[in-house]
Backbone and ligand atoms as CSV (ligand in chain L), in Angstrom:
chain,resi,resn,atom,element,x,y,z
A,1,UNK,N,N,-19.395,-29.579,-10.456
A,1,UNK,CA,C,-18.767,-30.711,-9.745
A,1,UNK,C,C,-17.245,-30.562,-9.770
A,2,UNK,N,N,-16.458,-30.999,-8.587
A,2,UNK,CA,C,-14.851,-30.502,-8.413
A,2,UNK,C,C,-14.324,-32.187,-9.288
A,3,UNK,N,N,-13.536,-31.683,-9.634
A,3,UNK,CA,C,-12.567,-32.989,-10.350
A,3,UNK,C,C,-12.363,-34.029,-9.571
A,4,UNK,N,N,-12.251,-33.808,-8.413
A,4,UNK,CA,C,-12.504,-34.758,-7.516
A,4,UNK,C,C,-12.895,-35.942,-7.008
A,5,UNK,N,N,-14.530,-34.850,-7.106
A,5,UNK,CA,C,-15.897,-35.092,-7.244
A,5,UNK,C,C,-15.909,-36.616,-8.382
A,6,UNK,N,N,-15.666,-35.544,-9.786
A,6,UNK,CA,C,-15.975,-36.367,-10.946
A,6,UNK,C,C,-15.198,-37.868,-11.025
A,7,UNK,N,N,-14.061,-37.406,-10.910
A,7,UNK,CA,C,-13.139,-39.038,-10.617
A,7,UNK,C,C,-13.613,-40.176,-9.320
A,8,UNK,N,N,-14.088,-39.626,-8.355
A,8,UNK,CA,C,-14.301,-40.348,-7.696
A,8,UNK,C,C,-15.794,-41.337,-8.011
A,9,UNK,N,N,-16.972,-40.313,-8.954
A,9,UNK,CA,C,-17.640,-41.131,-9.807
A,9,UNK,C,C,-17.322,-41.834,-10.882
A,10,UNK,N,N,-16.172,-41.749,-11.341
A,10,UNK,CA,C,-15.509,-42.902,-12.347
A,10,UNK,C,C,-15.090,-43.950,-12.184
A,11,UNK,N,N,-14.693,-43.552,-10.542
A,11,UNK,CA,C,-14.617,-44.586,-9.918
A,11,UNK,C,C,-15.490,-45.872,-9.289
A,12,UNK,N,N,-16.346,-45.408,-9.275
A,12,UNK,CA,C,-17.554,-46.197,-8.739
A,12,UNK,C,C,-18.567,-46.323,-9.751
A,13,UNK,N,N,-18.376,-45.930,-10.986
A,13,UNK,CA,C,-18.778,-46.582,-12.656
A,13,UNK,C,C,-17.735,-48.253,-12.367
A,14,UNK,N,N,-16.713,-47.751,-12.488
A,14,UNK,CA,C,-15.626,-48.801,-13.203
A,14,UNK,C,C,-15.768,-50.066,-12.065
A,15,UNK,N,N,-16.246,-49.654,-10.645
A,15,UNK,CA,C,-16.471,-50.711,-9.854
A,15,UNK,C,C,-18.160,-51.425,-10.321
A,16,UNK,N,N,-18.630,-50.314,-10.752
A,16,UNK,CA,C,-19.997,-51.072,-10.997
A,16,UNK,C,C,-19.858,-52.091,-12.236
A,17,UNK,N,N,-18.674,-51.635,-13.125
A,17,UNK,CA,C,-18.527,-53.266,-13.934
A,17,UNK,C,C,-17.828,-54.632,-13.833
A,18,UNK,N,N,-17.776,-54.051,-12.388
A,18,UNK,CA,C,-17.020,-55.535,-11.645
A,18,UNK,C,C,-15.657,-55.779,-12.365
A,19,UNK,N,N,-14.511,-54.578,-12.923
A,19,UNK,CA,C,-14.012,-55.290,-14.326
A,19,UNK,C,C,-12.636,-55.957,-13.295
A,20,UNK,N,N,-12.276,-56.628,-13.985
A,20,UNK,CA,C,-11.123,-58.457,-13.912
A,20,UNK,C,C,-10.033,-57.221,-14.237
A,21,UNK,N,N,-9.621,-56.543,-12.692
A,21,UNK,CA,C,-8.126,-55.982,-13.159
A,21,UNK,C,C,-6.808,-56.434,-13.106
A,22,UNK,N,N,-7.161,-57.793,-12.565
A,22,UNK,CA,C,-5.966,-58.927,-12.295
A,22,UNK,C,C,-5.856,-59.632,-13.867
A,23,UNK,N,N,-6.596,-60.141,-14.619
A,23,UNK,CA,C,-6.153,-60.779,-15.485
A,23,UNK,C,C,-6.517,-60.213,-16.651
A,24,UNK,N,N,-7.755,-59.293,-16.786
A,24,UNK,CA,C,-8.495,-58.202,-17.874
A,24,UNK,C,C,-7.482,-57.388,-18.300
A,25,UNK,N,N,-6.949,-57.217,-19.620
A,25,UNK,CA,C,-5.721,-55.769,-20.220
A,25,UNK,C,C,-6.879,-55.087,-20.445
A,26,UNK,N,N,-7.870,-55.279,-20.225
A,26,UNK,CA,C,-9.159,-53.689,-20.798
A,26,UNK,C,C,-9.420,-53.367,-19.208
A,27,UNK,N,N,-9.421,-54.292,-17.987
A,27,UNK,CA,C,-9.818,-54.110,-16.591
A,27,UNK,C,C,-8.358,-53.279,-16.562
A,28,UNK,N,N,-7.253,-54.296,-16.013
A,28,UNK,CA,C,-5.972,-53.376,-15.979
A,28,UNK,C,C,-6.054,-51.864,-16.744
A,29,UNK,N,N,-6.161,-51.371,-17.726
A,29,UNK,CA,C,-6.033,-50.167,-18.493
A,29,UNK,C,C,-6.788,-49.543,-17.772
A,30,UNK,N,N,-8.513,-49.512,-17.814
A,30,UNK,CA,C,-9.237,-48.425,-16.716
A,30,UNK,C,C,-8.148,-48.380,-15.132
A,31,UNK,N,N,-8.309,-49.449,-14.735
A,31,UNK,CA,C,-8.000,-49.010,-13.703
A,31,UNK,C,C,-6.919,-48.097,-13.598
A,32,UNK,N,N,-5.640,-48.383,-14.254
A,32,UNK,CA,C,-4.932,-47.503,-14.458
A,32,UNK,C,C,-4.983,-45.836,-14.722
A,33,UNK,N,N,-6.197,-45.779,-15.615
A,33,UNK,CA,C,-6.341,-44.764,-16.310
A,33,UNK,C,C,-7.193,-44.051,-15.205
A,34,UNK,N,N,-7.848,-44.537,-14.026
A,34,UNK,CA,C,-8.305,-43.943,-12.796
A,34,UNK,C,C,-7.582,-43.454,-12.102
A,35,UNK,N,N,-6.511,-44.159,-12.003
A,35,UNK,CA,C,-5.340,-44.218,-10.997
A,35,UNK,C,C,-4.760,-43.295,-11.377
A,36,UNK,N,N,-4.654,-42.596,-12.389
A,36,UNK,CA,C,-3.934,-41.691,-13.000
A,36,UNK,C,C,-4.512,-40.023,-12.795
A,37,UNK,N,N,-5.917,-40.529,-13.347
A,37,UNK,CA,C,-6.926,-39.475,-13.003
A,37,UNK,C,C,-6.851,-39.003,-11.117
A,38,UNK,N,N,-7.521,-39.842,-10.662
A,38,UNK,CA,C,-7.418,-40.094,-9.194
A,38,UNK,C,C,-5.793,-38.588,-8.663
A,39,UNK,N,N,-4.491,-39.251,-9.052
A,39,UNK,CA,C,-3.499,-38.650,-8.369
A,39,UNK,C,C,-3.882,-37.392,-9.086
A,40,UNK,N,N,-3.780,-37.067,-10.609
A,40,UNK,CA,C,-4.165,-35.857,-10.789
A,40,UNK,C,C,-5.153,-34.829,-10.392
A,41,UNK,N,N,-6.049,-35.429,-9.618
A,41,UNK,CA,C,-7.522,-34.352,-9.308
A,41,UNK,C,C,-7.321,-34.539,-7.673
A,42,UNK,N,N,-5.994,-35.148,-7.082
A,42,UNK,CA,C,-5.571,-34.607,-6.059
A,42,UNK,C,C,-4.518,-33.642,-6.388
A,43,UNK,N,N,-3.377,-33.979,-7.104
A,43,UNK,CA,C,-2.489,-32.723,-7.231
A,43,UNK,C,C,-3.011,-31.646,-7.681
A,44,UNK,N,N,-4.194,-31.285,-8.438
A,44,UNK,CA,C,-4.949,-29.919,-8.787
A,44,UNK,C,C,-5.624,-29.445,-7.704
A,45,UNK,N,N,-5.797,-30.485,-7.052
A,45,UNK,CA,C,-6.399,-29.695,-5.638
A,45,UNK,C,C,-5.432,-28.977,-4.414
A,46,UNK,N,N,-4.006,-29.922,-4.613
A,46,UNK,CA,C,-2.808,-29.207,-3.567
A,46,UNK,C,C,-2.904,-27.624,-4.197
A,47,UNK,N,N,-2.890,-27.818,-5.375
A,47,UNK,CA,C,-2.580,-26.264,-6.445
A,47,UNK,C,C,-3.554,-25.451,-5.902
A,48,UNK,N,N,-4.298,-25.985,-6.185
A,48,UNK,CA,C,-5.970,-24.878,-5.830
A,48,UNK,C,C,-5.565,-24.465,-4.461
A,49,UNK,N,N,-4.997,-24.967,-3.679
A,49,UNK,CA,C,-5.033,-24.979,-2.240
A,49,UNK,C,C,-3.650,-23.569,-2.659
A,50,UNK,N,N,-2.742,-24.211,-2.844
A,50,UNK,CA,C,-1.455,-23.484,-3.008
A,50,UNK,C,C,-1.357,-22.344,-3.299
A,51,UNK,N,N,-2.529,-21.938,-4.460
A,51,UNK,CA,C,-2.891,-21.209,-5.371
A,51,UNK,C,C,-3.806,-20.179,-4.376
A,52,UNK,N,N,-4.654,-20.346,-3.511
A,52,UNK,CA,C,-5.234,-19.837,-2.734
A,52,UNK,C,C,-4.658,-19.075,-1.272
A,53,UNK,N,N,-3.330,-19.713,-1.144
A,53,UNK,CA,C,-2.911,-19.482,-0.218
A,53,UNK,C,C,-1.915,-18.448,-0.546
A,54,UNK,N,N,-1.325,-18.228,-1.893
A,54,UNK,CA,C,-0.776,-17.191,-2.697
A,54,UNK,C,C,-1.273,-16.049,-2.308
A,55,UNK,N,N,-3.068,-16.237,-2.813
A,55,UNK,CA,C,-3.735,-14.704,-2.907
A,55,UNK,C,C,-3.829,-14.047,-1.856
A,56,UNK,N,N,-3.899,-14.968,-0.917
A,56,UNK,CA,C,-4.114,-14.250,0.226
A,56,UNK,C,C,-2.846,-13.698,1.095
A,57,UNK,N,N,-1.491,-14.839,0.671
A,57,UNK,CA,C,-0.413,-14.039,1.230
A,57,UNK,C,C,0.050,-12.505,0.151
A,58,UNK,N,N,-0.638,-12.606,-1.452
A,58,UNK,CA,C,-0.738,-11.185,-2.093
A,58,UNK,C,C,-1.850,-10.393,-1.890
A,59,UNK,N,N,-2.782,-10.831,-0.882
A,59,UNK,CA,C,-3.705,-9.674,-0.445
A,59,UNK,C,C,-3.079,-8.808,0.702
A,60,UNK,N,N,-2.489,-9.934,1.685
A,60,UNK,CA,C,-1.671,-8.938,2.639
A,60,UNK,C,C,-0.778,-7.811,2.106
A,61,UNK,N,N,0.341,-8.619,1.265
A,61,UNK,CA,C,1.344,-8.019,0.884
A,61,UNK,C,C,0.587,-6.453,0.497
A,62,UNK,N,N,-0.609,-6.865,-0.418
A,62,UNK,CA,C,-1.025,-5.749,-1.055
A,62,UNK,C,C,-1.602,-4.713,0.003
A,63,UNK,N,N,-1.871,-5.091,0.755
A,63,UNK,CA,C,-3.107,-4.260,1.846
A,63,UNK,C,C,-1.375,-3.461,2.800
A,64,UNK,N,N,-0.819,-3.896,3.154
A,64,UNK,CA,C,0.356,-3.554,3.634
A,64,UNK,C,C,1.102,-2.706,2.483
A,65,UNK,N,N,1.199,-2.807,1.092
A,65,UNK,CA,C,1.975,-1.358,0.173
A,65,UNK,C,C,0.750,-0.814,-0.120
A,66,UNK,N,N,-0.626,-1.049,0.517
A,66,UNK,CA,C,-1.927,0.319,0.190
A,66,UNK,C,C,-1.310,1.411,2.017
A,67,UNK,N,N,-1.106,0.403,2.653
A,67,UNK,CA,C,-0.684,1.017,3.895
A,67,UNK,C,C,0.306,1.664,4.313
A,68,UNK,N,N,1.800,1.683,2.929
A,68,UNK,CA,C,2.588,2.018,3.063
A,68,UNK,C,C,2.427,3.750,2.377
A,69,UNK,N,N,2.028,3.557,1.138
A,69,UNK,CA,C,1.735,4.230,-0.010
A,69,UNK,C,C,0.779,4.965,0.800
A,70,UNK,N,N,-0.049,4.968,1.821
A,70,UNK,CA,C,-1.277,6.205,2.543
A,70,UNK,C,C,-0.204,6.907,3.167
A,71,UNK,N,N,0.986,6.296,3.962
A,71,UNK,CA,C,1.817,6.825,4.945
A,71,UNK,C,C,2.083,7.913,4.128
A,72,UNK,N,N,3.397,7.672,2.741
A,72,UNK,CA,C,3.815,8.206,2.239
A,72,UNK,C,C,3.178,9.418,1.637
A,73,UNK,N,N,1.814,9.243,1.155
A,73,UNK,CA,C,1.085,10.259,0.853
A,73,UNK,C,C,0.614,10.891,2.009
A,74,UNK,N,N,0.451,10.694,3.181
A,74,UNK,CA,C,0.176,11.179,4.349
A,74,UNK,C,C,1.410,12.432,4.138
A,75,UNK,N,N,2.859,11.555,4.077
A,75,UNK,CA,C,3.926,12.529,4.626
A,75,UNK,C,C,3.819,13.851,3.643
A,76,UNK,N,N,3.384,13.310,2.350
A,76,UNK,CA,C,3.740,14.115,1.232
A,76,UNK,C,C,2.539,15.702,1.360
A,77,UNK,N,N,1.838,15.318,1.706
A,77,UNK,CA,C,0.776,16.193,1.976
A,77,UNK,C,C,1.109,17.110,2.990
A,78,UNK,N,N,1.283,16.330,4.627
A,78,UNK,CA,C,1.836,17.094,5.516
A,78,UNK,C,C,2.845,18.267,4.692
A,79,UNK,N,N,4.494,17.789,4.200
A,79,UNK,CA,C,5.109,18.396,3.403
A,79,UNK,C,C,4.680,19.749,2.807
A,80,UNK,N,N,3.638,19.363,2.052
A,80,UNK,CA,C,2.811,20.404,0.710
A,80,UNK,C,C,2.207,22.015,1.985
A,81,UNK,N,N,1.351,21.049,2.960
A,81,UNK,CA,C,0.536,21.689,3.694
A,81,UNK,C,C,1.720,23.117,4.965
A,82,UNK,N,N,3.294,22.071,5.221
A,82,UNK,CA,C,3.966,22.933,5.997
A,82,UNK,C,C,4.621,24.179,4.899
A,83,UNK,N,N,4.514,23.545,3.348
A,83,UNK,CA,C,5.105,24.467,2.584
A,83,UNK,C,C,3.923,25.886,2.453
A,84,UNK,N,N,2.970,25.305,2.338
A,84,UNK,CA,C,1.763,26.322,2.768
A,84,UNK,C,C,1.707,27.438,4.134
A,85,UNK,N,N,2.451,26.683,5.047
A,85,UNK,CA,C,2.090,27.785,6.769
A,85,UNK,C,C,3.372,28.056,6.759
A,86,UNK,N,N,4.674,27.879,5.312
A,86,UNK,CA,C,5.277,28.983,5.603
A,86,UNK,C,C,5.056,30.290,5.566
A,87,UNK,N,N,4.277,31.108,5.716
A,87,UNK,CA,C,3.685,32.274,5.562
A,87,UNK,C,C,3.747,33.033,7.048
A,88,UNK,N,N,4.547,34.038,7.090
A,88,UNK,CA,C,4.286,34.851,8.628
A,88,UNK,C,C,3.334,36.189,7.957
A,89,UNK,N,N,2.995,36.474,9.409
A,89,UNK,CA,C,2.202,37.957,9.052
A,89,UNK,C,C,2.925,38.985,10.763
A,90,UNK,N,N,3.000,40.254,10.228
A,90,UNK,CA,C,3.723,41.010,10.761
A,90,UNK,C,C,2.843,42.086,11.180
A,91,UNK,N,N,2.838,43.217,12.140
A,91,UNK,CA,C,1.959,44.327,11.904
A,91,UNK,C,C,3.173,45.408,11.474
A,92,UNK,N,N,2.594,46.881,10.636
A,92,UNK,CA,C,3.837,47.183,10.391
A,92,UNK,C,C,4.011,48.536,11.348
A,93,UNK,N,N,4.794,48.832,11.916
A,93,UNK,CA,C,4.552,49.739,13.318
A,93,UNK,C,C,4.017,50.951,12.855
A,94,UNK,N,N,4.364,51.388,11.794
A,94,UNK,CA,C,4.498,52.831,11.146
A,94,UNK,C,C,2.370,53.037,10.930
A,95,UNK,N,N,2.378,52.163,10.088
A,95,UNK,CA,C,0.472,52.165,9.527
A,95,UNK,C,C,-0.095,51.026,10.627
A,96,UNK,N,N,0.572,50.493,11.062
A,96,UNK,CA,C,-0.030,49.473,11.838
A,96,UNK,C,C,-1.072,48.484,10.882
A,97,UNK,N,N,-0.697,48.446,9.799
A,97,UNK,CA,C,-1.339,47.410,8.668
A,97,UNK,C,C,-0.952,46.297,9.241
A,98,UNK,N,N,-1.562,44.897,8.783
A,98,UNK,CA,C,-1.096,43.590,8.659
A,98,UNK,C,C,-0.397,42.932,7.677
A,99,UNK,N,N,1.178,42.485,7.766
A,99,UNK,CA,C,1.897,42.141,6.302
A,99,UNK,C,C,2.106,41.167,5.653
A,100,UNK,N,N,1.423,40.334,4.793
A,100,UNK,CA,C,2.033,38.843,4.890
A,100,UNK,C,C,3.244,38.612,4.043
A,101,UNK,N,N,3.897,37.996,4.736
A,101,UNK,CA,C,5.669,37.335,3.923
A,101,UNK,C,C,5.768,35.986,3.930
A,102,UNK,N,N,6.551,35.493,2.992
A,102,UNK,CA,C,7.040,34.170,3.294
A,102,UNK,C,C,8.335,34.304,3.786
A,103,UNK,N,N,9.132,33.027,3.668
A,103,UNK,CA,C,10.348,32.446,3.931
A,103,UNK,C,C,11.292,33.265,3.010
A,104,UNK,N,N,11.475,33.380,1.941
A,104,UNK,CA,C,12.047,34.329,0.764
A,104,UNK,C,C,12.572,35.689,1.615
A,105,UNK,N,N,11.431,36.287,1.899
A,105,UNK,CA,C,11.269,37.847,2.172
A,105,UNK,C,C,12.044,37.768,3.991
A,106,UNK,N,N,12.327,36.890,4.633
A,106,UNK,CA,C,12.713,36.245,5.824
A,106,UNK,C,C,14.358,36.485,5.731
A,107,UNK,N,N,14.467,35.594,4.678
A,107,UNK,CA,C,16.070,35.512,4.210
A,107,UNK,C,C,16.732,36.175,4.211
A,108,UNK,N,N,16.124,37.661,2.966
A,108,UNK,CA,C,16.400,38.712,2.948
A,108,UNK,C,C,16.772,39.534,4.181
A,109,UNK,N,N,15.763,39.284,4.962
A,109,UNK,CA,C,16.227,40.041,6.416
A,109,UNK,C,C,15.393,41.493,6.323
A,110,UNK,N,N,14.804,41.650,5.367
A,110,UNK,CA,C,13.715,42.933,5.417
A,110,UNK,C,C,12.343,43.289,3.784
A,111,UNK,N,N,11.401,44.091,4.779
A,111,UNK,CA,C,10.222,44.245,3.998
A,111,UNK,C,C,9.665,45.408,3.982
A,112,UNK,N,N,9.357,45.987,2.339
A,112,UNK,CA,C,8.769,47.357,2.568
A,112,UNK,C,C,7.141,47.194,2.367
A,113,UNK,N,N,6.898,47.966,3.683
A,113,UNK,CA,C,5.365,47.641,3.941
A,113,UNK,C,C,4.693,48.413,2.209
A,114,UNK,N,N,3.726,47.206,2.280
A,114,UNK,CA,C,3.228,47.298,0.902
A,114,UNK,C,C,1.987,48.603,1.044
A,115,UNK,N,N,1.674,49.111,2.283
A,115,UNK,CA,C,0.703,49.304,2.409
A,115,UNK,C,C,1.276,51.433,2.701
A,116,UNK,N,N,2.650,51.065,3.394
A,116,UNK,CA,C,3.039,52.901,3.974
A,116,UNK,C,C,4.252,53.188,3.220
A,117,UNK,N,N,5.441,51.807,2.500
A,117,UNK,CA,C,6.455,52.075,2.149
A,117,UNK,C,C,7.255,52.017,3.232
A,118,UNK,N,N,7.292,51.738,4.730
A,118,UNK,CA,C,7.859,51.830,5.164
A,118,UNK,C,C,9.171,50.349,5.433
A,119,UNK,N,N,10.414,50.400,5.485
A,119,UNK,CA,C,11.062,49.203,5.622
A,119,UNK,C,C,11.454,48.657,7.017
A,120,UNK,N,N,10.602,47.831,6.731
A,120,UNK,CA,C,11.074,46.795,8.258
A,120,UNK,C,C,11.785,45.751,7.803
A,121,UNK,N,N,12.867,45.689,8.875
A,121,UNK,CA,C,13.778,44.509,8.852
A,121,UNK,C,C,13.424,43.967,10.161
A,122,UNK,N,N,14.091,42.343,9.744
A,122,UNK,CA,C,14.165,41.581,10.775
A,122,UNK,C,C,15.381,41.097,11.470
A,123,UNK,N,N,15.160,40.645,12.738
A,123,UNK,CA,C,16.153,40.253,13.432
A,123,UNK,C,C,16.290,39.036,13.173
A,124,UNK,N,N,17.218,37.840,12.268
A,124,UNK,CA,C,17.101,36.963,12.409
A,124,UNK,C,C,17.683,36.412,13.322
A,125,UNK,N,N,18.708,36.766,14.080
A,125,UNK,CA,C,19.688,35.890,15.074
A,125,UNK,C,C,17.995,35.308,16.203
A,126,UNK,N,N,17.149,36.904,16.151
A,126,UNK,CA,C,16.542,36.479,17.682
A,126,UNK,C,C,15.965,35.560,16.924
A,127,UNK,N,N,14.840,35.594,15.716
A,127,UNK,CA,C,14.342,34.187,15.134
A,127,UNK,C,C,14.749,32.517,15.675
A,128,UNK,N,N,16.447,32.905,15.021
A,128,UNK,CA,C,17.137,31.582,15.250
A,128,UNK,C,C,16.823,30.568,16.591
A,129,UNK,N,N,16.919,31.257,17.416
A,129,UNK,CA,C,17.485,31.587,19.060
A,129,UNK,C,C,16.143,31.664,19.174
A,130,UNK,N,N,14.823,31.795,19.018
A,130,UNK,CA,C,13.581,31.327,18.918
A,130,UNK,C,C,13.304,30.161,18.887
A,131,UNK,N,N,13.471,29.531,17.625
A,131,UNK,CA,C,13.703,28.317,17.081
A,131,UNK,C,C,14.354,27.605,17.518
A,132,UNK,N,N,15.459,27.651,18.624
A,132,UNK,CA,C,16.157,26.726,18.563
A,132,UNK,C,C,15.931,26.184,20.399
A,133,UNK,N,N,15.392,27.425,20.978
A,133,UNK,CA,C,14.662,27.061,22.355
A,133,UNK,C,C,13.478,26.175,22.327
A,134,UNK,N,N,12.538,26.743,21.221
A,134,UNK,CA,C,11.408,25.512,20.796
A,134,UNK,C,C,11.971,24.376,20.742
A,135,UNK,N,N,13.051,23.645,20.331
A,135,UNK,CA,C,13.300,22.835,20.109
A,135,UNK,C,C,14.189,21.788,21.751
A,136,UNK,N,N,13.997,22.832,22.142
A,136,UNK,CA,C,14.804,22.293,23.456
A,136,UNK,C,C,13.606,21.645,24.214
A,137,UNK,N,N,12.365,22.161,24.221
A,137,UNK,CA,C,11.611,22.246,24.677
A,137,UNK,C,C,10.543,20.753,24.582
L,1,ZN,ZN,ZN,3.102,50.299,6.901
């Protein structure tokens, strides 16, 4: 039963003893002491209300930093995954093997095929100038 509930049957006890709250100090006192009850098991109910309306403005909040926090791990992954396809592969003219390099071996500007010994370098300007038409694009 809600507090409510219960006060509002205390209420209708204290009427069932007909009590004299005009001239009765034992009528006066209940009633009072209803009256008291009464406002309180409405203000616990604004709360309950208040209180409810909290959770749900901290369910959003929450569902919105689960939504932020996927992004971010979204980005972070992407990140991990482009640090992964830095990887080129080359053929090497000499053995005609396949070479794989990263970004490191790029920098450098050349690679001795692991496979004939032979050293290939790269052109980075054309790279650049690769890269930078993609981007126009
Ligand atoms: Zn080779």
């Amino acid at each position: 039963m809600e507090i409510t509930e219960k006060v509002a049957y205390l209420k209708g006890l204290a009427e069932g003893l007909a009590l004299d709250t005009e001239k009765s100090k034992e009528g006066k006192l209940i009633a009072a002491i209803i009256d008291v009850l009464d406002d309180m098991a409405l203000e616990l109910a604004d709360m309950q209300d208040e209180q409810c309306d909290l959770e749900d403005g901290l369910d959003a909040v929450s569902e919105d930093l689960a939504d932020v926090e996927s992004l971010i791990y979204e980005e972070l992954d992407d990140e991990e995954d482009e640090e992964d396809e830095d990887c080129y592969e080359t053929t090497c003219p000499t053995c005609e093997e396949a070479i794989y390099f990263d970004d490191s071996i790029l920098e450098e500007g050349e690679i001795i095929c692991p496979n004939c010994g032979e050293k290939l370098e790269f052109d980075l300007s054309d790279l650049a100038n690769e890269s930078k038409s993609e981007d126009e694009d």
